[in-house]
C-alpha positions in Angstrom: -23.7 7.1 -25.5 -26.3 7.0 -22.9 -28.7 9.6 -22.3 -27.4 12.1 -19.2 -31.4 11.0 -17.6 -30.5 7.7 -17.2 -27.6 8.6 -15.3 -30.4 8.7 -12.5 -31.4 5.1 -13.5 -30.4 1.6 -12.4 -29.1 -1.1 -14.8 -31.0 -4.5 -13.7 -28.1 -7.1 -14.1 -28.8 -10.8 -15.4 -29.2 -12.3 -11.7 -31.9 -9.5 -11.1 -29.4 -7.2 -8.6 -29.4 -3.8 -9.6 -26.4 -1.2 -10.0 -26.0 2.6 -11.3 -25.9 3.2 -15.0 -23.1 5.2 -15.2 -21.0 2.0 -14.1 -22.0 0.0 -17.2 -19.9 -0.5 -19.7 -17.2 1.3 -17.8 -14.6 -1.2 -18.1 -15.1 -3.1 -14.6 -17.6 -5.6 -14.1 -19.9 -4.3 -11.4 -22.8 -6.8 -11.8 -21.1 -9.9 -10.2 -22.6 -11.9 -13.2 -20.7 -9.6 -15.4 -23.2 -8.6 -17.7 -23.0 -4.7 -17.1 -19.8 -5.7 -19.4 -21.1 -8.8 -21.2 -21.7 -11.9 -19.7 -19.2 -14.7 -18.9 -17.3 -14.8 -22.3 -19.7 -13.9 -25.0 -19.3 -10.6 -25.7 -21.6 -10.2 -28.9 -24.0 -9.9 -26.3 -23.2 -7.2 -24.8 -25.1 -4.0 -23.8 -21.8 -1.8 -24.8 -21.8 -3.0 -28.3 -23.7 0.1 -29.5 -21.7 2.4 -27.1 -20.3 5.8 -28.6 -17.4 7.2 -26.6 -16.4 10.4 -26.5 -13.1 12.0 -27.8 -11.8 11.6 -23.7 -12.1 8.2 -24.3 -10.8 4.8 -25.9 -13.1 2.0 -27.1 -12.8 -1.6 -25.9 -13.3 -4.5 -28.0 -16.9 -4.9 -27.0 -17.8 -1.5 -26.6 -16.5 -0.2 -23.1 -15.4 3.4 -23.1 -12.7 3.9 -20.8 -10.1 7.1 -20.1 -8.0 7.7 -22.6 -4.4 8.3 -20.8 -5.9 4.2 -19.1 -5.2 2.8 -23.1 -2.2 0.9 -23.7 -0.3 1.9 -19.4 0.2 -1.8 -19.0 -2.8 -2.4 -16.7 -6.0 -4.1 -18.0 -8.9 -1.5 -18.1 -11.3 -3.1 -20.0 -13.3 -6.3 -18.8 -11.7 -8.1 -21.8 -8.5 -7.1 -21.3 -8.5 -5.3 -25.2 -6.9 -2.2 -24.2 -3.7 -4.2 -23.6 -3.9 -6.2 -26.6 -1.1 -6.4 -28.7 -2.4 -5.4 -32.0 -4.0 -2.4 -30.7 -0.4 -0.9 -28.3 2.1 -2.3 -30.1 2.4 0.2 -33.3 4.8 0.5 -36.4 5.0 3.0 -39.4 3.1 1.1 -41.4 -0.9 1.7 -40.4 -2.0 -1.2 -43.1 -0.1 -4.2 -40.4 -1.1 -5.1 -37.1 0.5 -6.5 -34.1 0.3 -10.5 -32.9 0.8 -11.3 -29.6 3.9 -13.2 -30.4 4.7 -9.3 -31.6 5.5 -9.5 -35.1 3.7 -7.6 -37.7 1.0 -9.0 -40.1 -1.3 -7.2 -42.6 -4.7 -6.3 -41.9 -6.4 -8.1 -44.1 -4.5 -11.5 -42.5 -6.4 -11.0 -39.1 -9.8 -13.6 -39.0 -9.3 -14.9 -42.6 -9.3 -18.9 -41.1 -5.7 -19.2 -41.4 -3.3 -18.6 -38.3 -0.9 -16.2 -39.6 0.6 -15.5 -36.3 3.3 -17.5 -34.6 1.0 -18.0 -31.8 -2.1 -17.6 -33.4 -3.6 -14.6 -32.3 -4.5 -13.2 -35.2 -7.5 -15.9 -35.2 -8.7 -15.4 -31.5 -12.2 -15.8 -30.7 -12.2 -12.7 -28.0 -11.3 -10.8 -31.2 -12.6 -12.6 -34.1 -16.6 -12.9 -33.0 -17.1 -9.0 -33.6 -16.1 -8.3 -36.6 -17.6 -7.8 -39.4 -18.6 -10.5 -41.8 -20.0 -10.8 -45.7 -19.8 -14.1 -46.4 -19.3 -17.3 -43.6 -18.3 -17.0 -40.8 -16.7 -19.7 -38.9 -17.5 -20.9 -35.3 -15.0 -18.7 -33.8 -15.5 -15.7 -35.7 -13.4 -15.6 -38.8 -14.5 -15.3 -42.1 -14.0 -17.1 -45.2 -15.3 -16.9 -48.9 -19.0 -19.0 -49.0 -17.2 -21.1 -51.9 -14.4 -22.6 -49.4 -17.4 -24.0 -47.2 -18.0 -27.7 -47.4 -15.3 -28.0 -50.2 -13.8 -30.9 -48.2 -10.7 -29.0 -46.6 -10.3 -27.1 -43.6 -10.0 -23.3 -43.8 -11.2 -22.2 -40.6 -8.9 -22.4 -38.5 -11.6 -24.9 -36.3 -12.5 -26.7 -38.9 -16.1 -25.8 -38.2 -16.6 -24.9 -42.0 -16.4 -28.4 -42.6 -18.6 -29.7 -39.7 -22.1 -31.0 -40.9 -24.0 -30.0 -38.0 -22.4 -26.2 -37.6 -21.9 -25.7 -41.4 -24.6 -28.2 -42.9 -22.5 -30.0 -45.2 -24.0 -32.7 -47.0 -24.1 -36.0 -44.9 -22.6 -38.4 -47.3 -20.4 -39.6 -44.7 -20.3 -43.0 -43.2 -22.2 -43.3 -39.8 -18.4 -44.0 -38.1 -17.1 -40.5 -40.0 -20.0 -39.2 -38.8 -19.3 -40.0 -35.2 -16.0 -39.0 -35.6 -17.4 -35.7 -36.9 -19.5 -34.9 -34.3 -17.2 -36.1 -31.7 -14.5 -33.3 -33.5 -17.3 -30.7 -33.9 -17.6 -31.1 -29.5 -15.1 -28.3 -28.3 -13.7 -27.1 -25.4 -14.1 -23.2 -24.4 -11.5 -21.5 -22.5 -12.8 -19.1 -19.9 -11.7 -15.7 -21.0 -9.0 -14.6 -18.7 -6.0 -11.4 -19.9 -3.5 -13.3 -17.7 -3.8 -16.4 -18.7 -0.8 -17.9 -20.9 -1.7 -21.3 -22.1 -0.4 -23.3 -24.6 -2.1 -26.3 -26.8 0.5 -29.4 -25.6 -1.3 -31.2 -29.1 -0.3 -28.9 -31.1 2.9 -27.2 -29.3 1.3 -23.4 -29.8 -0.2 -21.3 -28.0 -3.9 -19.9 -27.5 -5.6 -16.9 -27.3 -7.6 -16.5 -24.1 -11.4 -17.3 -24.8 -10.8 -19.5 -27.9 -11.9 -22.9 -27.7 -9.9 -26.5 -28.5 -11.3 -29.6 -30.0 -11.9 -32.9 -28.2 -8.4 -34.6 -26.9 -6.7 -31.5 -26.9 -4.4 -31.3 -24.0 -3.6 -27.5 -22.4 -0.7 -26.4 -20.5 -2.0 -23.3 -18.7 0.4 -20.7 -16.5 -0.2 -16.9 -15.9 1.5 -13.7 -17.1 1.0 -10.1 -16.1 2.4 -11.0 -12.5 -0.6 -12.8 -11.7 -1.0 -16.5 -9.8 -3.5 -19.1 -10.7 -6.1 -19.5 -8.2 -4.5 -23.4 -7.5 -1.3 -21.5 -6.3 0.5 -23.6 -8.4 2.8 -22.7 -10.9 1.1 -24.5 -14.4 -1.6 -26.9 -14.5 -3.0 -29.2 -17.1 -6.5 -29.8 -18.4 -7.6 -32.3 -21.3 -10.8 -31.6 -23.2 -13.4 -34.9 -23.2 -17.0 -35.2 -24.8 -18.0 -33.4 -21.7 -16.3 -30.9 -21.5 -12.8 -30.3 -19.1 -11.7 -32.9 -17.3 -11.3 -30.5 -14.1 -12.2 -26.7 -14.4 -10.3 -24.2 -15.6 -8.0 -22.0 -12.8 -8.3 -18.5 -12.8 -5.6 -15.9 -13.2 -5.4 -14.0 -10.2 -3.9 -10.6 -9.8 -3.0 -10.3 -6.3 -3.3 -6.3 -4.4 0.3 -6.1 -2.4 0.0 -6.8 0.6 3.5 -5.6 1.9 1.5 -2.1 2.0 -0.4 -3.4 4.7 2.5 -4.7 6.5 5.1 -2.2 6.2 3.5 0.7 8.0 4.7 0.8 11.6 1.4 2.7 12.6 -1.4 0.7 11.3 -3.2 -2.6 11.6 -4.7 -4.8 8.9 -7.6 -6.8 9.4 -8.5 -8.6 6.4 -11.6 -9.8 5.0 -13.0 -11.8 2.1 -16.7 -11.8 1.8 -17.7 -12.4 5.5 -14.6 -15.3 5.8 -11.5 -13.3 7.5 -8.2 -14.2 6.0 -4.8 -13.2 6.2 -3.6 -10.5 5.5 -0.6 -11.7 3.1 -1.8 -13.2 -0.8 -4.9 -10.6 -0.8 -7.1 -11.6 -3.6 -9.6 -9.5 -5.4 -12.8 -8.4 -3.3 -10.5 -8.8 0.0 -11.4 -6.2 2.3 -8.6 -4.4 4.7 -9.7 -2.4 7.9 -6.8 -0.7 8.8 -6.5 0.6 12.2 -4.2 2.4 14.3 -1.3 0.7 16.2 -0.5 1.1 19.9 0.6 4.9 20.5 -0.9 6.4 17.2 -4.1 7.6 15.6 -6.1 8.4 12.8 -5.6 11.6 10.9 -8.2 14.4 11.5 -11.3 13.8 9.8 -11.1 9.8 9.4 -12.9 7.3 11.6 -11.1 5.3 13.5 -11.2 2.7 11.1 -10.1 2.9 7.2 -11.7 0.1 5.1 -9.8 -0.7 1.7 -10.6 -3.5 -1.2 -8.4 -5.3 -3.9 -10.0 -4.5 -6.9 -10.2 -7.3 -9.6 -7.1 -6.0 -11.6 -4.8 -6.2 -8.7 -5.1 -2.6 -7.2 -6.4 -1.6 -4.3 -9.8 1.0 -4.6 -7.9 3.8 -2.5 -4.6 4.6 -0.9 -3.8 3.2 2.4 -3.9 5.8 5.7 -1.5 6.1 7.9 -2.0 7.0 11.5 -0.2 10.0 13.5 1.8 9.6 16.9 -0.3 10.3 19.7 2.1 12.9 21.2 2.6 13.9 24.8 -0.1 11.7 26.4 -0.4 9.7 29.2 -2.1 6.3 29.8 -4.0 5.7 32.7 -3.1 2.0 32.8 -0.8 2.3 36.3 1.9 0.4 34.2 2.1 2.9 31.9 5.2 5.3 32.3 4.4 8.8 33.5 7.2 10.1 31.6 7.2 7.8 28.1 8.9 10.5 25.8 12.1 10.6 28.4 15.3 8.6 27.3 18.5 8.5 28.9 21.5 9.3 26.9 24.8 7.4 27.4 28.1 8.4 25.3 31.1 6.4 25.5 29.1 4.1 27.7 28.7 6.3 30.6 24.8 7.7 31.5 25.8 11.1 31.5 22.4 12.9 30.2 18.5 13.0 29.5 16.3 13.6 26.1 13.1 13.4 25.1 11.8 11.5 21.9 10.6 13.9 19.5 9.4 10.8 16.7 10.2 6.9 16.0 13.4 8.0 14.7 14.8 10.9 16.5 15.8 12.0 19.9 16.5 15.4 21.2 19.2 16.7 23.4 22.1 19.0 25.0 25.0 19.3 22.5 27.5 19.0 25.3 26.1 15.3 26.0 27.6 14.2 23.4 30.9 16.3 23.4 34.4 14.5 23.9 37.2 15.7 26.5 38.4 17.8 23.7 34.8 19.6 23.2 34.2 17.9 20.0 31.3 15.9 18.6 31.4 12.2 19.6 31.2 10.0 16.6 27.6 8.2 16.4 28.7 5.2 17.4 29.7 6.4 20.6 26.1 7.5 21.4 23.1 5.2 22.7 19.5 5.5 23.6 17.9 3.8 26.3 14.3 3.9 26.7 11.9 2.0 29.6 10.4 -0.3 27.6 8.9 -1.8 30.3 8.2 -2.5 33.9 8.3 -5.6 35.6 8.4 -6.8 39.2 9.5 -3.5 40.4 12.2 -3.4 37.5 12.7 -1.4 34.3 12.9 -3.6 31.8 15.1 -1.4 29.1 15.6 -0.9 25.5 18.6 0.6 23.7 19.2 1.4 20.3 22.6 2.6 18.2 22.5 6.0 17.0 23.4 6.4 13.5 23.8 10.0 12.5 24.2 13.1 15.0 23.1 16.8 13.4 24.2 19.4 15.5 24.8 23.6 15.1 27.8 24.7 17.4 25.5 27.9 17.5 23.2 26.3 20.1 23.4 23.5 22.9 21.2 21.1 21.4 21.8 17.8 19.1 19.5 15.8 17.1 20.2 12.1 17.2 18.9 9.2 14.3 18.5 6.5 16.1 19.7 3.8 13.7 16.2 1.5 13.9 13.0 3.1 14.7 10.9 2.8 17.8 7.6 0.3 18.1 5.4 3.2 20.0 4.1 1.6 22.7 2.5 3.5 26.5 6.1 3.0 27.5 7.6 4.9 24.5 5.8 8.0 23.1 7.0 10.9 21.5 6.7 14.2 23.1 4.2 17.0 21.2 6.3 19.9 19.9 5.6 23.2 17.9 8.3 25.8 16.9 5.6 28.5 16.2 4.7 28.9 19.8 5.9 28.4 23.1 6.1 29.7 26.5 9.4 29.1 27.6 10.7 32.6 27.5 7.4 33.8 29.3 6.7 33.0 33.3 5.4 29.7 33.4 4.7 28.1 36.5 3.5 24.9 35.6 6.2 22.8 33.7 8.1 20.4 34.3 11.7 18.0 33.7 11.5 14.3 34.3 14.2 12.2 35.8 15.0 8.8 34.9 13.3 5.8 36.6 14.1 5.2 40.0 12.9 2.7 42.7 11.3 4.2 45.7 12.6 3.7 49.0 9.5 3.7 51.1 7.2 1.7 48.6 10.0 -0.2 46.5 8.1 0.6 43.6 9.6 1.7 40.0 8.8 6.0 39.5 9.6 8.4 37.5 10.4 11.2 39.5 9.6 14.9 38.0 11.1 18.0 39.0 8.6 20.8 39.5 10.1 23.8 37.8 9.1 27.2 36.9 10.5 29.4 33.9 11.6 33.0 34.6 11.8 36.4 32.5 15.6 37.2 32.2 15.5 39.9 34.7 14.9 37.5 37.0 17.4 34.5 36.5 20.6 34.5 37.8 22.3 32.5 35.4 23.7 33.7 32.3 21.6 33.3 29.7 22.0 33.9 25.7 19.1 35.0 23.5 18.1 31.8 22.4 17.6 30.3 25.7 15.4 30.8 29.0 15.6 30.0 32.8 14.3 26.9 35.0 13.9 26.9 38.6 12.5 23.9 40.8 9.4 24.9 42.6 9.1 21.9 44.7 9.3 21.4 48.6 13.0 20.6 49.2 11.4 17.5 50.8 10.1 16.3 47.5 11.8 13.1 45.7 13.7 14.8 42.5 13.0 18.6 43.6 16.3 19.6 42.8 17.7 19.8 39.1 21.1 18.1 38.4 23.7 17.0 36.6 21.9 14.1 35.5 18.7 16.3 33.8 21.2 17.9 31.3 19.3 17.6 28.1 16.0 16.8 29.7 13.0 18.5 28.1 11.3 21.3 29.8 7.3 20.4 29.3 4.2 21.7 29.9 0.7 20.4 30.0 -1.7 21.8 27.3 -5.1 20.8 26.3 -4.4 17.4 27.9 -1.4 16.3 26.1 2.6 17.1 27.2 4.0 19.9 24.8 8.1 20.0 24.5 9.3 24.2 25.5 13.2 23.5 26.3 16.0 21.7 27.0 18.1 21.7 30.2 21.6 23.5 29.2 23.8 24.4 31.6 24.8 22.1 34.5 24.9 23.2 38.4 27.9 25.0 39.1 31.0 23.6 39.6 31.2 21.6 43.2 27.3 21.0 43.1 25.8 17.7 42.0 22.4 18.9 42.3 20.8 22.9 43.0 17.8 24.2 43.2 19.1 27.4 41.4 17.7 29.1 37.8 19.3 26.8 35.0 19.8 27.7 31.5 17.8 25.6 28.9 17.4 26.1 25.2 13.9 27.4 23.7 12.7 25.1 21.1 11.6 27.7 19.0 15.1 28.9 18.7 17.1 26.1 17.9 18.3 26.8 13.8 16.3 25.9 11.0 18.7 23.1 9.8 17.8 21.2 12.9 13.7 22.3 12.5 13.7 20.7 9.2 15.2 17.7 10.5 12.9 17.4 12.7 10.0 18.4 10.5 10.9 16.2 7.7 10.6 13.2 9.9 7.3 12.7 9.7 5.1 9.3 8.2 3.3 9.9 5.0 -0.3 10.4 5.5 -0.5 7.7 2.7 1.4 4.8 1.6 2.3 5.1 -2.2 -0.2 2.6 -4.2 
């Protein structure tokens, strides 16, 4: 193991860039030439080879040291993909047989003797073969075979290559054509090194190892396992091995980061990069950069920029967990086509508008029980119940959006009703939830500043689209009028009697009471009780409903709605 002073030090990779010593041999390849690992598919030279891990750790093939807990969990962890291997997960009771990849059992001693032993012969791969140990000759691959089976005129490596007079210097007593022929068979093929790749030898009708190598005319089949996709986006490809080498080059394996994590979120935005070329944000291959940013209406949790930057690592998994953003509650845009009420909703049951409410998140709208009561005082089935918000406004007209409702939770107790809507909002400066707390509030203290809003209108004198407010103040209970319970407080319009929407009625039952703190709209109440009987409108205290007193079935409704701060991996 490394010296804990060199952790201060800087590995200088084969193409001269430099990287931190403590990411060598760490199971990734950090040098973009690979050799912090080893370098393109030889792995005898490798700078891990001498590498002691500790007892936190597993070794890889070439001499990696990765956790533990990573060994055998079904996701590549070491740059040769050994920690997956077959013969080192797959385990029986006998300790003195190890695994093929085909999966059946073998002894030992079978593995890298020249013959293939296993179905698909794994036991005589080159990835595993060219480190280990060996007394006598060893063949071009890596196996081993007795020094008196060399040049004895038949083949027992598996390659042949203990036959070949250039590789094995046999005597040349062959004929100049055999000798051709020789060194045309000696010529192989190499197959990059790649975990994923499943490719099978169309000569021979078996398959290889990845990083063995295939003599002249061989003919390959390759495809990909693990859930990867060659880099062709095709589903198999062929190659044939000439004197020079493959006819085309080999395809990689790639294991592609999912993408639907970018995509699902309704409160981000994916930007996606590759290098400096931006791509789209759908197959995202390895080193694929995301910049995630918040959608219309949201923003970044506290104590993140305003961007989040994310990459697909080369195993198919992104480097960190994807941020979501938070509603940007109770604000305003300035834009003058922005609504000046975009929390407010209008409730209609049984296809009548009989009531307001105020959007408390994407999925959940607040309002008086009674809105949704039925001649008999009893709670209208949800799919008597609609939403309509002002999506927009155009040419003087509200351009409107309604959704289904598809569960009502309600307490008799109080005269307020939660409604799931049955698809979420798109937040938008048209439609915003309203901020809300139920540890404070000042609803049952004298408040002169709050207000309910109405639901658009057009103006008579300007014949433009508004969203008329009504000016209210709240009032201790020795000073309302109404009847009142404990869990509610009183509401009375402050306006000039002159003002558009300065009285409160019948209409603004289930409004929310709100009032303006630190710049952003905060939810105190909800209209209750309607004007007295005879009176469509008064400008007399009204009862509404303290949010902090609603019951804690309906507060953990609400709270429970809430957006992960991250999307699962």
């Amino acid at each position: 193991m490394r010296s804990q002073s060199m952790e201060d030090d800087f590995f200088p990779c084969k193409n001269g860039y430099l990287i931190p010593y403590y990411k060598v041999c760490d199971g990734y390849k950090d040098c973009s030439d690979g050799s912090d690992e080893f370098e393109g598919n030889s792995i005898i030279s490798s700078p891990c080879l001498e590498e002691e891990c500790s007892n936190l750790n597993a070794r890889c093939h070439y001499g990696a040291c990765i956790p533990l807990e990573t060994w055998c969990n079904g996701i590549s962890d070491c740059a040769d993909g050994s920690d997956e291997w077959k013969l080192n997960c797959n385990k029986n009771n006998n300790p003195d047989e190890l695994s093929c990849e085909s999966g059946e059992f073998i002894p030992k001693e079978w593995f890298c003797d020249g013959k293939a032993d296993c179905e698909d012969s794994s036991d005589e791969s080159e990835s595993y073969c060219s480190l280990k140990q060996c007394e006598e000759f060893r063949c071009k691959y890596g196996g081993c075979i007795a020094n008196d089976r060399k040049c004895n005129g038949k083949k027992d490596c598996i390659d042949g290559s203990d036959e070949n007079m250039y590789y094995a210097s046999c005597p040349a007593v062959l004929s100049p054509v055999t000798r051709i022929r020789l060194r045309l068979a000696a010529a192989v093929c190499k197959i990059t090194y790649d975990a994923n790749h499943d490719i099978r030898n169309d000569n021979e009708n078996v398959h290889l190892t990845p990083g063995s190598s295939v003599d002249v005319e061989t003919r390959i089949t390759i495809k990909c396992k693990n859930n990867s996709t060659l880099s062709t986006n095709t589903a198999q490809e062929v190659r044939i091995c000439g004197r020079n080498g493959w006819d085309d080059e080999i395809p990689k394996c790639l294991q592609f980061c999912n993408a639907d994590l970018l995509m699902r979120s309704r409160s981000t935005i994916a930007d996606c990069k590759r290098y400096t070329e931006r791509v789209p944000c759908e197959r995202i291959e390895p080193n694929t950069v995301a910049v995630i940013s918040c959608a219309d209406g949201y923003h970044m949790p506290n104590g993140l920029d305003a961007t989040f930057s994310m990459m697909c690592r080369n195993d198919g998994r992104w480097n960190k967990e994807k941020v979501n953003c938070r509603p940007s509650c109770g604000k305003i845009e300035q834009d003058p086509t922005s609504s000046k009420a975009p929390w407010h909703v209008r409730i209609k049951a049984q296809s009548i508008n009989v009531c307001g409410g105020t959007i408390l998140s994407t999925n959940l709208v607040i309002t008086a029980l009674h809105c949704v009561f039925d001649e008999n005082e009893e709670v209208l089935d949800a799919n008597y119940v609609q939403v309509v918000a002002a999506k927009r406004f155009e040419n003087n007209t509200i351009v409107t959006h309604t959704k289904n409702v598809s569960n009502i939770y309600a307490n008799r107790s109080v005269d307020v009703v939660l409604l799931k809507l049955s698809t979420p909002y798109i937040l938008s400066k048209n439609i915003r939830p309203i901020c809300h707390k139920f540890t404070s509030s000042s609803g049952n203290t004298v408040n002169k500043n709050a207000n309910v809003h109405k639901w658009p209108t057009r103006s008579a004198h300007r014949g433009q689209i508004e969203f008329p407010k009504t000016a209210v103040e709240t009032l201790s209970g020795r000073d309302c009028n109404a009847q009142i319970t404990a869990d509610q407080f009183c509401v009375r319009p402050t306006s000039n009697w002159k003002s558009k929407g300065a009285d409160l009625c019948q209409g603004d039952s289930g409004s929310g009471v709100v009032e303006r703190r630190n710049g952003r709209w905060h939810l105190i109440g909800i209209i209750s009780a309607k004007p007295s009987h005879g009176f469509i409108c008064t400008r007399e205290p009204v009862a509404a409903v303290d949010l902090t007193e609603i019951p804690e079935m309906l507060q953990q409704v609400i709270e429970a709605d809430v957006e992960a701060k991250y999307d699962a991996e």
